[in-house]
N, CA, C and O atoms as CSV, one atom per row, in Angstrom:
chain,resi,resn,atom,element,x,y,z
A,1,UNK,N,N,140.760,121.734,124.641
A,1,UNK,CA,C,139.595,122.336,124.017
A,1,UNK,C,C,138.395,121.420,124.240
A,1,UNK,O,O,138.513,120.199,124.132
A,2,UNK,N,N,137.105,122.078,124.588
A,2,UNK,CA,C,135.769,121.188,124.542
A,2,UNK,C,C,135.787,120.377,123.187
A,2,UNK,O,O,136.656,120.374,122.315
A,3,UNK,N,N,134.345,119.550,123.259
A,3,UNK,CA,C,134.128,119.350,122.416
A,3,UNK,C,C,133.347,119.890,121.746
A,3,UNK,O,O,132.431,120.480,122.319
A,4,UNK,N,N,133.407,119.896,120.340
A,4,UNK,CA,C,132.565,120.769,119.224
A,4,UNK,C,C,131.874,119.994,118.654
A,4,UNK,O,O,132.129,118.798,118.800
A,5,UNK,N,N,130.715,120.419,117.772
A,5,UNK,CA,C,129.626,120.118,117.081
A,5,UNK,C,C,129.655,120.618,115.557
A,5,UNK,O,O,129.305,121.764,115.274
A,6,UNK,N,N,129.922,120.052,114.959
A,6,UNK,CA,C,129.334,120.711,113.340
A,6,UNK,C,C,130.601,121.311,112.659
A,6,UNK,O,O,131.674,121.423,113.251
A,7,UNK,N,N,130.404,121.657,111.466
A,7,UNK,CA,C,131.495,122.357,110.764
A,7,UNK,C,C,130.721,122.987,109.657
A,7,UNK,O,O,130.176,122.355,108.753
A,8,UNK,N,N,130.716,124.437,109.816
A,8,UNK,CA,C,130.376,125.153,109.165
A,8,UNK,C,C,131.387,126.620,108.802
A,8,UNK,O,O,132.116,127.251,109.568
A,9,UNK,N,N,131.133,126.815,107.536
A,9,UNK,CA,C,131.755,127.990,107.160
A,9,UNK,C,C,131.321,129.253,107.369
A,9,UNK,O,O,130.095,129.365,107.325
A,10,UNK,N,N,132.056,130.433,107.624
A,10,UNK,CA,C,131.598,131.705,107.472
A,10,UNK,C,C,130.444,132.541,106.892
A,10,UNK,O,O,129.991,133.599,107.329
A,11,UNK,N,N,130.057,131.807,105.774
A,11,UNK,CA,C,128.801,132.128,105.322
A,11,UNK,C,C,127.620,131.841,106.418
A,11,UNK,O,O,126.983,132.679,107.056
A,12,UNK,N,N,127.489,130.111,106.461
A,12,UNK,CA,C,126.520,129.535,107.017
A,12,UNK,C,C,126.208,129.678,108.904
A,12,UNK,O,O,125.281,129.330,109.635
A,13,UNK,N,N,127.593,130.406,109.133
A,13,UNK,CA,C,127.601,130.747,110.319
A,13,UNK,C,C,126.533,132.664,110.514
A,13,UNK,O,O,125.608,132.986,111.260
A,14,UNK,N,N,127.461,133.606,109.219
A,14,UNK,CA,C,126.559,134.348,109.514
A,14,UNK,C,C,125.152,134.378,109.016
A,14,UNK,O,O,124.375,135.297,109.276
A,15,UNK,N,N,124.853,133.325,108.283
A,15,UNK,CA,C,123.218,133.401,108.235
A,15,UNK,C,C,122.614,133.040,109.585
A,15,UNK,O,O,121.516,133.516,109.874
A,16,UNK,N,N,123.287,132.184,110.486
A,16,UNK,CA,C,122.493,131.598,111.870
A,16,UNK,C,C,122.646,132.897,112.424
A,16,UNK,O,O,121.705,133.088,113.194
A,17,UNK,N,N,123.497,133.987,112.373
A,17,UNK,CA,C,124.030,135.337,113.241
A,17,UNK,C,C,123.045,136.265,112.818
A,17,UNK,O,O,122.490,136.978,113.654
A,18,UNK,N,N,122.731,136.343,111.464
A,18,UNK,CA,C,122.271,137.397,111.046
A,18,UNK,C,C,122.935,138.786,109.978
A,18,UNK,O,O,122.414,139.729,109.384
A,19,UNK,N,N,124.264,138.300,110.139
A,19,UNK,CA,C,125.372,139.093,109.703
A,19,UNK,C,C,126.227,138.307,108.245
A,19,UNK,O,O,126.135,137.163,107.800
A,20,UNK,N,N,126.927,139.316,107.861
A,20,UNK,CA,C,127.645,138.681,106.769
A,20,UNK,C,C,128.657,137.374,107.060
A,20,UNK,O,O,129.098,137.097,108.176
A,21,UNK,N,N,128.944,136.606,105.792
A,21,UNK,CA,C,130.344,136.138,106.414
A,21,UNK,C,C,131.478,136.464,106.466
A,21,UNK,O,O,132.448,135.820,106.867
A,22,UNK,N,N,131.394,137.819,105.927
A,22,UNK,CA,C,132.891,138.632,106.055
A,22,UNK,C,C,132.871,138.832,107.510
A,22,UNK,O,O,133.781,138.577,108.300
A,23,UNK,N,N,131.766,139.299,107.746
A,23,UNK,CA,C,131.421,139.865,109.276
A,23,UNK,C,C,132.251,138.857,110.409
A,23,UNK,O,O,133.226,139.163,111.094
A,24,UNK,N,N,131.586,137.682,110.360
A,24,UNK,CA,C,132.338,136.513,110.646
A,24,UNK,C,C,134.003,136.016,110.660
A,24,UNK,O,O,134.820,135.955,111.578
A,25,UNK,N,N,134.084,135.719,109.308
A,25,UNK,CA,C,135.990,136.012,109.391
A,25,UNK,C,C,136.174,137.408,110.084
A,25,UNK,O,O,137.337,137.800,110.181
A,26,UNK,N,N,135.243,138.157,110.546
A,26,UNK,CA,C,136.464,139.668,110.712
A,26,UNK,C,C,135.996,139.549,112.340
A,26,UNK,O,O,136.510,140.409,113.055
A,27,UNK,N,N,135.293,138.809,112.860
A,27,UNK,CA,C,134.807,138.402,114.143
A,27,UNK,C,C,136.119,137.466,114.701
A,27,UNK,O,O,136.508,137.503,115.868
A,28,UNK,N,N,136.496,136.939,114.035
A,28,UNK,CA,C,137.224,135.189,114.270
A,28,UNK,C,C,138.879,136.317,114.341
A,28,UNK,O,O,139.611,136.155,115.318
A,29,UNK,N,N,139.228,137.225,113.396
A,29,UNK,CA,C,140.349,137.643,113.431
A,29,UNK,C,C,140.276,138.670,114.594
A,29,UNK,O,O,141.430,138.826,114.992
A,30,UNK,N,N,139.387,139.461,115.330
A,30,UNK,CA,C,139.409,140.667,116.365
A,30,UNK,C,C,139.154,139.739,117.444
A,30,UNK,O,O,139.087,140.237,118.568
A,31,UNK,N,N,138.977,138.325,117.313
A,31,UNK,CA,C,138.762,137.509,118.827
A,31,UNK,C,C,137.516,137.421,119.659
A,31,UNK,O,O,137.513,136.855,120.752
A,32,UNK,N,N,136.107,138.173,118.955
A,32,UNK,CA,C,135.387,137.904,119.363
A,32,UNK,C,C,134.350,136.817,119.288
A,32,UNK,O,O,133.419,136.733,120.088
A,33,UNK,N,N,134.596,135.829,118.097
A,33,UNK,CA,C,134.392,134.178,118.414
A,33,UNK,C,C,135.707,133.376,117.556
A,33,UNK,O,O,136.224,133.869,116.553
A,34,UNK,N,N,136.033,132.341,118.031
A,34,UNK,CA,C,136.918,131.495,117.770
A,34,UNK,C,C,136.491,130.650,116.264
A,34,UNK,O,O,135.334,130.510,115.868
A,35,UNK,N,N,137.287,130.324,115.813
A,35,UNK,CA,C,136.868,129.133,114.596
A,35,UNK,C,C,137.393,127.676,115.117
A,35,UNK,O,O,138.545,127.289,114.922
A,36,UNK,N,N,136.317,126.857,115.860
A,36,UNK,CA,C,136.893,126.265,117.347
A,36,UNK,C,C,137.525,124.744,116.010
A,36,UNK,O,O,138.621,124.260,116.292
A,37,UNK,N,N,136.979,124.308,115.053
A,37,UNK,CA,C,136.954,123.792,114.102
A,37,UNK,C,C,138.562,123.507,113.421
A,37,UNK,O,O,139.406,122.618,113.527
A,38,UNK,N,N,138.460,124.570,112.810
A,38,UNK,CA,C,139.880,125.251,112.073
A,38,UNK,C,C,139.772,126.640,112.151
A,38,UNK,O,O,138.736,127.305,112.153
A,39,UNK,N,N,141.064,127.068,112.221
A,39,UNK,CA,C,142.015,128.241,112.142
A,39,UNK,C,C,142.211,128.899,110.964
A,39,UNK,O,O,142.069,130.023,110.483
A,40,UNK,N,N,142.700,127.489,110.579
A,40,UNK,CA,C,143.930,127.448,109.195
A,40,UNK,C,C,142.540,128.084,107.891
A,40,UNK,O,O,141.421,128.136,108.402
A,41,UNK,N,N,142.587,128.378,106.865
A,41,UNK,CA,C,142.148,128.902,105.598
A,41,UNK,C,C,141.925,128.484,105.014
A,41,UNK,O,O,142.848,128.184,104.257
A,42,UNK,N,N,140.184,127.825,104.528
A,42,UNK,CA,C,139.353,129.411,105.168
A,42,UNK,C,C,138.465,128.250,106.749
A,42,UNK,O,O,138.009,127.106,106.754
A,43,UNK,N,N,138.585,129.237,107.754
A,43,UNK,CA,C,137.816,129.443,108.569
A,43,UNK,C,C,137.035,128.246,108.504
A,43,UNK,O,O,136.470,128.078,107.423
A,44,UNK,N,N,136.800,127.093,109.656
A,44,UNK,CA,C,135.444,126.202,109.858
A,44,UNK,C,C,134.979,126.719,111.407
A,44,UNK,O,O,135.601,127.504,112.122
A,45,UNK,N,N,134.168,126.289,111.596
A,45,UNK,CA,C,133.489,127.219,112.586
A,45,UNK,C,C,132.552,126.108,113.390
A,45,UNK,O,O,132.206,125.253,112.575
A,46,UNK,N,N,132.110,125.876,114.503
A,46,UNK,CA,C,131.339,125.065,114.801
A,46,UNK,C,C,130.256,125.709,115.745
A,46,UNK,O,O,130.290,126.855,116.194
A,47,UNK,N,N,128.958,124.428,116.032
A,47,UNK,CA,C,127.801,125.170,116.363
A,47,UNK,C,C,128.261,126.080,117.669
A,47,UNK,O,O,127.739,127.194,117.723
A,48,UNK,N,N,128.868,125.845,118.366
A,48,UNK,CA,C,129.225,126.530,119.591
A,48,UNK,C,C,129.808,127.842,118.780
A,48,UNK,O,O,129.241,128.881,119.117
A,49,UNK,N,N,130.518,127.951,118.083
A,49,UNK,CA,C,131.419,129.134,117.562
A,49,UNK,C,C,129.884,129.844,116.813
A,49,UNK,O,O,129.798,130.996,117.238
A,50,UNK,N,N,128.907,129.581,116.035
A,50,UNK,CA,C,127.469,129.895,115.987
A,50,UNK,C,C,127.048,130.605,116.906
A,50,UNK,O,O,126.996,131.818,116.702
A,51,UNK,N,N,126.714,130.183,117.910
A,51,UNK,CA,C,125.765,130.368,118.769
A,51,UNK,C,C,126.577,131.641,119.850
A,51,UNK,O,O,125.855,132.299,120.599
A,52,UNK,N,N,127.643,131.809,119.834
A,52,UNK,CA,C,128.798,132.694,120.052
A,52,UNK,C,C,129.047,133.561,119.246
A,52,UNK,O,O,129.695,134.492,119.724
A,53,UNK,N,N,128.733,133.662,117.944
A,53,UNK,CA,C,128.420,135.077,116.921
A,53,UNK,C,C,126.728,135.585,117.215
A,53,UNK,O,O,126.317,136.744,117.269
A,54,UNK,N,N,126.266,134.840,117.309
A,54,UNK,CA,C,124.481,135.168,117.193
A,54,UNK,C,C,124.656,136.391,118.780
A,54,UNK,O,O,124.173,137.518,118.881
A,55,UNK,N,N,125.222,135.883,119.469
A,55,UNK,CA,C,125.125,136.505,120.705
A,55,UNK,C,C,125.760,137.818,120.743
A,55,UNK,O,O,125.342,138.724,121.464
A,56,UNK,N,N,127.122,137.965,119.697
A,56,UNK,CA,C,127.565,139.044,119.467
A,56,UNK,C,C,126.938,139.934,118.451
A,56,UNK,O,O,126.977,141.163,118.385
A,57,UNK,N,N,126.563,139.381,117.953
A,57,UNK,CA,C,125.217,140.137,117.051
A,57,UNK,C,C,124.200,140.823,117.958
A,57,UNK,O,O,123.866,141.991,117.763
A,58,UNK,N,N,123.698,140.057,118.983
A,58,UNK,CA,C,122.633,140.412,119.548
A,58,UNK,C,C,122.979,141.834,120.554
A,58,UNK,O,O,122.268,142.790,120.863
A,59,UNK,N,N,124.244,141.521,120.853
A,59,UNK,CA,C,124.867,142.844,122.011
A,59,UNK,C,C,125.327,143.861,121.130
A,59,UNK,O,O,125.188,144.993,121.592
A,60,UNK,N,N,125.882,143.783,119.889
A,60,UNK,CA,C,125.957,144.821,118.913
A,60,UNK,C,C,124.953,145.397,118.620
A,60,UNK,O,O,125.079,146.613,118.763
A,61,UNK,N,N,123.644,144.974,118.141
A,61,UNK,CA,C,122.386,145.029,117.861
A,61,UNK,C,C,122.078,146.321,119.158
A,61,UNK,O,O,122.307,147.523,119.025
A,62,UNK,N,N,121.642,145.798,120.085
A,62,UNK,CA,C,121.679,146.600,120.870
A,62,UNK,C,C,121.938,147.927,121.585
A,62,UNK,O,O,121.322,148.548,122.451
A,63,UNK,N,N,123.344,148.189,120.748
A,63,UNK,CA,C,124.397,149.411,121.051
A,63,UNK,C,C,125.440,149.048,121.728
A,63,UNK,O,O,126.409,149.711,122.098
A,64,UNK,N,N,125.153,147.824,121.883
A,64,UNK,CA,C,126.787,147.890,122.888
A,64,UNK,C,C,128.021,148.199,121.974
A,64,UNK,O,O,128.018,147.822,120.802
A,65,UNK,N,N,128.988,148.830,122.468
A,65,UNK,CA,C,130.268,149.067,121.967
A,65,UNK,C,C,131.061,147.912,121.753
A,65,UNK,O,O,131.114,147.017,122.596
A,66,UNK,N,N,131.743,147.868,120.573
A,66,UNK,CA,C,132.824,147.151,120.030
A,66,UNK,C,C,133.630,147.242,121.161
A,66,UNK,O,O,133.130,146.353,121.849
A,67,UNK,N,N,134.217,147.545,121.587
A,67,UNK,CA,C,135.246,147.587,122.720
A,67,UNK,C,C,134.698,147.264,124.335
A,67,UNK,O,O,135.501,147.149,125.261
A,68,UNK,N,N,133.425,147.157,124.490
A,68,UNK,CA,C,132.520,146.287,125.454
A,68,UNK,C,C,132.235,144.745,125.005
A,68,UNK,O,O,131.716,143.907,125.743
A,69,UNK,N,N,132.472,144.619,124.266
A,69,UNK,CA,C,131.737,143.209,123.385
A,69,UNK,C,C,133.157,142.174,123.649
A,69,UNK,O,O,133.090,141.007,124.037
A,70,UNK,N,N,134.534,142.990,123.306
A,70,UNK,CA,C,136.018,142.272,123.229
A,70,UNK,C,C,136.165,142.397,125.041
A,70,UNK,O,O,136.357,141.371,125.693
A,71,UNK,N,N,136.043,143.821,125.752
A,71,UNK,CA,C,136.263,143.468,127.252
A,71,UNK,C,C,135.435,142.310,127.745
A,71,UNK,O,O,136.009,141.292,128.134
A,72,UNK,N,N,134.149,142.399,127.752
A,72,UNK,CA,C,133.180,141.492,128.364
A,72,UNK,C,C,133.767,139.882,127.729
A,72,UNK,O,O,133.737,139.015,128.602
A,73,UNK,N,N,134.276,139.406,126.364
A,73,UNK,CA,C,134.654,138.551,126.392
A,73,UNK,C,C,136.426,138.211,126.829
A,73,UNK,O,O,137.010,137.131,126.748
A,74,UNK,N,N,136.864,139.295,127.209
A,74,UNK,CA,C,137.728,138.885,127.798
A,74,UNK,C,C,138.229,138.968,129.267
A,74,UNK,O,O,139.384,138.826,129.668
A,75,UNK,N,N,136.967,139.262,130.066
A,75,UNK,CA,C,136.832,139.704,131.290
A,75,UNK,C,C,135.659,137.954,131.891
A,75,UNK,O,O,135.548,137.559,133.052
A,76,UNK,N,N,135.224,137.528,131.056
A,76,UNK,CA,C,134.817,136.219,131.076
A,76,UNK,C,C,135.097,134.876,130.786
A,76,UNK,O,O,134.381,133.932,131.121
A,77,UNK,N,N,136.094,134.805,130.191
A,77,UNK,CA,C,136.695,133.696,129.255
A,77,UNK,C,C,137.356,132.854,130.540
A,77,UNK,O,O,137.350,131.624,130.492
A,78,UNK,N,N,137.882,133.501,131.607
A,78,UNK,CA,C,138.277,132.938,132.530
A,78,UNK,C,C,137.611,131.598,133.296
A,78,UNK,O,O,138.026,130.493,133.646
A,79,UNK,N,N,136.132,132.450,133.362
A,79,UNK,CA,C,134.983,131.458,134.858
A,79,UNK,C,C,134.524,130.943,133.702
A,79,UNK,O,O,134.220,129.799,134.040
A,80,UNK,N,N,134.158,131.099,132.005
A,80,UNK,CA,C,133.408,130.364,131.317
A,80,UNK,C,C,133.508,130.060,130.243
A,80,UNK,O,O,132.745,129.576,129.406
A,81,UNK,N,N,134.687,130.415,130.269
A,81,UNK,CA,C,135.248,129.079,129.283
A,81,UNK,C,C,135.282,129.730,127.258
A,81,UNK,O,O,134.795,130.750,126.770
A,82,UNK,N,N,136.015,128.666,126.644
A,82,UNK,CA,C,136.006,129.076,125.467
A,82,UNK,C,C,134.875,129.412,124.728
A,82,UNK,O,O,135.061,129.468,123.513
A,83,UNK,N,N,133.369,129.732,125.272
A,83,UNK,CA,C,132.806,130.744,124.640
A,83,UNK,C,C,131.827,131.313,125.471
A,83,UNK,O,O,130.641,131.013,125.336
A,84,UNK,N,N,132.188,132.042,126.249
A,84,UNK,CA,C,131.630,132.876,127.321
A,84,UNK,C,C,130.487,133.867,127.314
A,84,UNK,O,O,130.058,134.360,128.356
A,85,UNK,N,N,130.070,134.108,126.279
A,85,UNK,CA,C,129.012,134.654,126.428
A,85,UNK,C,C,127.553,134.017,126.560
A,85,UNK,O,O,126.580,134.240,127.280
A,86,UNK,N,N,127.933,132.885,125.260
A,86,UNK,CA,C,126.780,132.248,125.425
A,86,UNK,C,C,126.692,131.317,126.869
A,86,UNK,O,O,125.650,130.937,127.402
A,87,UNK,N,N,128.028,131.074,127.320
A,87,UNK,CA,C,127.709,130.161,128.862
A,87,UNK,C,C,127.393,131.252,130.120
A,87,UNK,O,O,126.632,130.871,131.010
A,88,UNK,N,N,127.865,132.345,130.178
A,88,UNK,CA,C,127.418,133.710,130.853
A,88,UNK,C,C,125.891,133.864,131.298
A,88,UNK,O,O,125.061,133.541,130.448
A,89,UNK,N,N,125.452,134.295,132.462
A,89,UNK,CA,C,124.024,134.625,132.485
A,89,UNK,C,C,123.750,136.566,132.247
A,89,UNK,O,O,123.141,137.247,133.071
A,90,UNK,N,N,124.267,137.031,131.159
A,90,UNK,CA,C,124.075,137.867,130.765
A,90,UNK,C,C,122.730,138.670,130.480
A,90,UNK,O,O,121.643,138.096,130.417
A,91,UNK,N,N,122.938,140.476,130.261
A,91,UNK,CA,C,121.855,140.972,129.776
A,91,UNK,C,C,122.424,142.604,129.852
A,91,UNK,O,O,123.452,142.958,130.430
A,92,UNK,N,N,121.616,143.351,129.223
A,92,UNK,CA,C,121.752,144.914,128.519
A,92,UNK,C,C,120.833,145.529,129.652
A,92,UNK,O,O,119.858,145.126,130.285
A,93,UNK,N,N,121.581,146.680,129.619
A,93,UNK,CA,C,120.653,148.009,130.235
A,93,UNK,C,C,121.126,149.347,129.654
A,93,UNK,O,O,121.941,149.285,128.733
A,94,UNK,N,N,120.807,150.282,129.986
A,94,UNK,CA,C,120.973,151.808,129.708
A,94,UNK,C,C,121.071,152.532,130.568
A,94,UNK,O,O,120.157,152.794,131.350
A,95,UNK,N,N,122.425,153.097,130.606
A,95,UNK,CA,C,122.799,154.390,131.348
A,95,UNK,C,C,122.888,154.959,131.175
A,95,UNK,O,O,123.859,154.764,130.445
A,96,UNK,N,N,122.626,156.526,131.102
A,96,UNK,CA,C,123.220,157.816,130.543
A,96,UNK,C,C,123.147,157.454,128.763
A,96,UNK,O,O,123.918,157.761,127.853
A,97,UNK,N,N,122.189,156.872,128.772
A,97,UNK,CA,C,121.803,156.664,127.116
A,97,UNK,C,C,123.247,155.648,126.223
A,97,UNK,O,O,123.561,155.553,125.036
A,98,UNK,N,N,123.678,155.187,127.193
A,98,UNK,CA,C,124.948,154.234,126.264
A,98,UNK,C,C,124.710,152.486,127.262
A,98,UNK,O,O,124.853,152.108,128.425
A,99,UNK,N,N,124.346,151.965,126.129
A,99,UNK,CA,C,124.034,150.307,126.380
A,99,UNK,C,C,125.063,149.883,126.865
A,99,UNK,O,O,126.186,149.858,126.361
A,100,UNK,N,N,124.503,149.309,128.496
A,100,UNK,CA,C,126.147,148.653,128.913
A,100,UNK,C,C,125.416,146.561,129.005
A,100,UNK,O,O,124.330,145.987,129.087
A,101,UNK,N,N,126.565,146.279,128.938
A,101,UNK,CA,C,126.775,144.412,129.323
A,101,UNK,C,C,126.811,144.359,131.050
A,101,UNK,O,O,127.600,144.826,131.871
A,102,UNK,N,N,125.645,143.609,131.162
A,102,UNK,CA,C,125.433,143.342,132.916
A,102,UNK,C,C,125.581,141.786,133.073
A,102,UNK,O,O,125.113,141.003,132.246
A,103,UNK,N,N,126.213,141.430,134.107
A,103,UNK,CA,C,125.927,139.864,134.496
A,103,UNK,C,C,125.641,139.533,135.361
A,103,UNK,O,O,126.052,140.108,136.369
A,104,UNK,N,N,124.813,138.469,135.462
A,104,UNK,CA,C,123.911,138.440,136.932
A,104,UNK,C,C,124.708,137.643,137.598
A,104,UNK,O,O,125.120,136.643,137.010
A,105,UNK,N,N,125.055,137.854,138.770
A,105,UNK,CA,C,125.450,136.478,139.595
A,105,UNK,C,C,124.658,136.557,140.741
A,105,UNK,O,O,123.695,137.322,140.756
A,106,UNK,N,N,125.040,135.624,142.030
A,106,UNK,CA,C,124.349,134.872,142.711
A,106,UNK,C,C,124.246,136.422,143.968
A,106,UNK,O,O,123.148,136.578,144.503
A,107,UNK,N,N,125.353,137.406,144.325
A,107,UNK,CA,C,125.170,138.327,144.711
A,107,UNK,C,C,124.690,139.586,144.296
A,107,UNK,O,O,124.454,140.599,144.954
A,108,UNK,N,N,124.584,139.349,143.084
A,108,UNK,CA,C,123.828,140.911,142.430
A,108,UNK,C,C,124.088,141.040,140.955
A,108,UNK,O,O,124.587,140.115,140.312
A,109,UNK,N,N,123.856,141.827,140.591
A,109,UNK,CA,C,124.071,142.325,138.913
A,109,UNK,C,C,124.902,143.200,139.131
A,109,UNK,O,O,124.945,143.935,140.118
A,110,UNK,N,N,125.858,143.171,137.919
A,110,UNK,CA,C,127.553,143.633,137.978
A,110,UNK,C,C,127.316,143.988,136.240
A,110,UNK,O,O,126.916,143.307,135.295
A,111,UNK,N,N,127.865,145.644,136.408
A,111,UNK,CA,C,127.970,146.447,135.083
A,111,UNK,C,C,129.424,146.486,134.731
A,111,UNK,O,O,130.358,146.594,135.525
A,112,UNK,N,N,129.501,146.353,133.039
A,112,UNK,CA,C,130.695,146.155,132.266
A,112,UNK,C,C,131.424,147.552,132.607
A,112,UNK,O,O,130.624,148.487,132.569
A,113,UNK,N,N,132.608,147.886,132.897
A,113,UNK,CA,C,132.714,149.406,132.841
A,113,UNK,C,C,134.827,148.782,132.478
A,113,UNK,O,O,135.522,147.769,132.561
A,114,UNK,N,N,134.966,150.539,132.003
A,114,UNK,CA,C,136.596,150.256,131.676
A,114,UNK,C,C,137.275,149.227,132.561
A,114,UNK,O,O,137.862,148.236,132.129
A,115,UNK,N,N,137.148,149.537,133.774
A,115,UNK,CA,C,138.333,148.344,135.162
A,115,UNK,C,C,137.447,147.287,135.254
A,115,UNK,O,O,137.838,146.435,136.052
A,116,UNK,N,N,136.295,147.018,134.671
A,116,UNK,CA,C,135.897,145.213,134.313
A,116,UNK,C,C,134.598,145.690,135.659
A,116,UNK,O,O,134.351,146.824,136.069
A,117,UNK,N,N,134.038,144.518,136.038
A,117,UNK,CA,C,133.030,144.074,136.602
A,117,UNK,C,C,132.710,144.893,137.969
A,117,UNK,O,O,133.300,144.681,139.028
A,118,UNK,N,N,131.350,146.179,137.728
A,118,UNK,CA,C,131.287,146.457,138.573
A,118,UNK,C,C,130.132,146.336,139.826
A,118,UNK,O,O,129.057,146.854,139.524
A,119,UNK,N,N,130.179,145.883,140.840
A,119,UNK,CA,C,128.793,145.534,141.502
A,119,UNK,C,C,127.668,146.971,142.081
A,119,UNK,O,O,127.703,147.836,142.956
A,120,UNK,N,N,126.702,146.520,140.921
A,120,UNK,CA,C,125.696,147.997,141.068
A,120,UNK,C,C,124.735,147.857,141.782
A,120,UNK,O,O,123.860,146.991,141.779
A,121,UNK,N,N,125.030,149.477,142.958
A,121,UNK,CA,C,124.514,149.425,144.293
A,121,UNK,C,C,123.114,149.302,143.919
A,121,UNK,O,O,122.371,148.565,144.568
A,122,UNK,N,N,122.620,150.095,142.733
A,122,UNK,CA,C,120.869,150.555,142.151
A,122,UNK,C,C,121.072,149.326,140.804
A,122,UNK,O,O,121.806,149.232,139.820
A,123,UNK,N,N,119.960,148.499,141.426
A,123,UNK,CA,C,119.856,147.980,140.040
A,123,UNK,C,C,118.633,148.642,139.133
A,123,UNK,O,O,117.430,148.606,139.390
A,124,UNK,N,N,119.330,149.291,137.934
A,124,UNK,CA,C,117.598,149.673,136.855
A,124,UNK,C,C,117.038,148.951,136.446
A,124,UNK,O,O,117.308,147.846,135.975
A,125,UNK,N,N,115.771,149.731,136.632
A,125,UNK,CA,C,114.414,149.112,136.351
A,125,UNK,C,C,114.453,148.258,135.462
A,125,UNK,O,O,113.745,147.251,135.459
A,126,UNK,N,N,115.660,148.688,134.204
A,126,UNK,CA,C,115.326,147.741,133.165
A,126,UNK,C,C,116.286,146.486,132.901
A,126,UNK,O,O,117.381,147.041,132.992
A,127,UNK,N,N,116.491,145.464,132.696
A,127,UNK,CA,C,117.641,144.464,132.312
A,127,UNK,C,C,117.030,143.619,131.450
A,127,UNK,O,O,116.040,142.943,131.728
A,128,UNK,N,N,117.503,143.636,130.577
A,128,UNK,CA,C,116.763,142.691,129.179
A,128,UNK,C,C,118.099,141.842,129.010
A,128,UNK,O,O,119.249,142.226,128.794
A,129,UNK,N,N,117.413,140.165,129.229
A,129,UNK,CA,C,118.390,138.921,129.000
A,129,UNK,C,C,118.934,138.562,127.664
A,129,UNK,O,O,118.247,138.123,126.743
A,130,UNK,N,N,119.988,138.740,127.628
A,130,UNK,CA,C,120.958,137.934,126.445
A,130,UNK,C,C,120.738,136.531,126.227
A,130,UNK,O,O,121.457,135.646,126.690
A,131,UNK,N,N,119.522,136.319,125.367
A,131,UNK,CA,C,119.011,134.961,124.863
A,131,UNK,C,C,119.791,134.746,123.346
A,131,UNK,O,O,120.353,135.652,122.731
A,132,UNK,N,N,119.694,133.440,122.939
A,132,UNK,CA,C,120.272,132.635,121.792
A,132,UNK,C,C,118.813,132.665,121.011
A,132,UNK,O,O,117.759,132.029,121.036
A,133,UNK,N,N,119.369,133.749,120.325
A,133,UNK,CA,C,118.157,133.446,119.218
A,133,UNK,C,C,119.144,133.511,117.940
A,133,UNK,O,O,119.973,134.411,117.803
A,134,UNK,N,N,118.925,132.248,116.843
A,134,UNK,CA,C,119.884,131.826,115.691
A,134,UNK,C,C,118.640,132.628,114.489
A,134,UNK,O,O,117.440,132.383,114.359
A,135,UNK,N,N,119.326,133.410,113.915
A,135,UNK,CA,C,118.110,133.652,112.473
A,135,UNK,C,C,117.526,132.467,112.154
A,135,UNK,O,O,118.086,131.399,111.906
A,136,UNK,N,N,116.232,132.751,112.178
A,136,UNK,CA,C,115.338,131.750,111.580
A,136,UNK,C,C,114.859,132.331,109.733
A,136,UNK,O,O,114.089,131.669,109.038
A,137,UNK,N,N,115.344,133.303,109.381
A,137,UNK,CA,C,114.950,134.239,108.009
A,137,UNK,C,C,115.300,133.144,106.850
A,137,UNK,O,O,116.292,132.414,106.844
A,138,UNK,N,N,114.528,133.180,106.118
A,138,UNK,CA,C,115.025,132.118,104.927
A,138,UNK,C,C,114.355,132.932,103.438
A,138,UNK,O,O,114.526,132.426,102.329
């Protein structure tokens, strides 16, 4: 395992997210961020495991599908590691009115679809980047 930063709980994690901290434990149990910290009960969480909910917030936010959010992190975890989205050069577009997960690489932009990563011949007009923005709301 990398190394981690910080130890924070479920609460203090979803205030940096934006989301509850139930939201959080129920994030950590469906696998879409780790509690890189502790496991064991209740839940510690570190800044990387942070900054890895904020991002799933941000693609939820968006429209992306629950079941795009778990493929895309498990269609990435491979090339980038235990928290892949935020190390990903990611970003959102719209097709047929349903928000898909795009990733840029060095040959083109590649759309999330059921059989994983597909390389799109038309890239649209639009691609808005998957940035780390932590709630700043107080």
């Amino acid at each position: 395992m990398a190394v981690v930063h910080g130890q924070f709980h479920a609460a203090d994690v979803g205030e940096l997210a934006g989301v509850s901290g139930t939201t959080i434990g129920q994030w950590a149990r469906w696998g879409y961020i780790p509690a890189s910290v502790s496991a064991e009960d209740p839940h510690v969480y570190s800044v990387e495991d942070a900054v890895e909910a904020a991002i799933v917030a941000e693609l939820l936010g968006r429209g992306v599908s629950h079941a795009d959010v778990r493929r895309a992190i498990a269609r990435l975890r491979d090339e980038y590691g235990a928290w892949p989205l935020s190390a990903a050069p990611l970003g959102t577009t719209t097709q047929n009115g349903r928000a898909r997960v795009v990733l840029r690489e060095r040959d083109g932009y590649y759309a999330l679809g059921p059989r994983g990563w597909q390389l799109m011949a038309v890239v649209p007009p639009e691609i808005d980047e998957v940035r780390l923005r932590l709630n700043r709301r107080r």
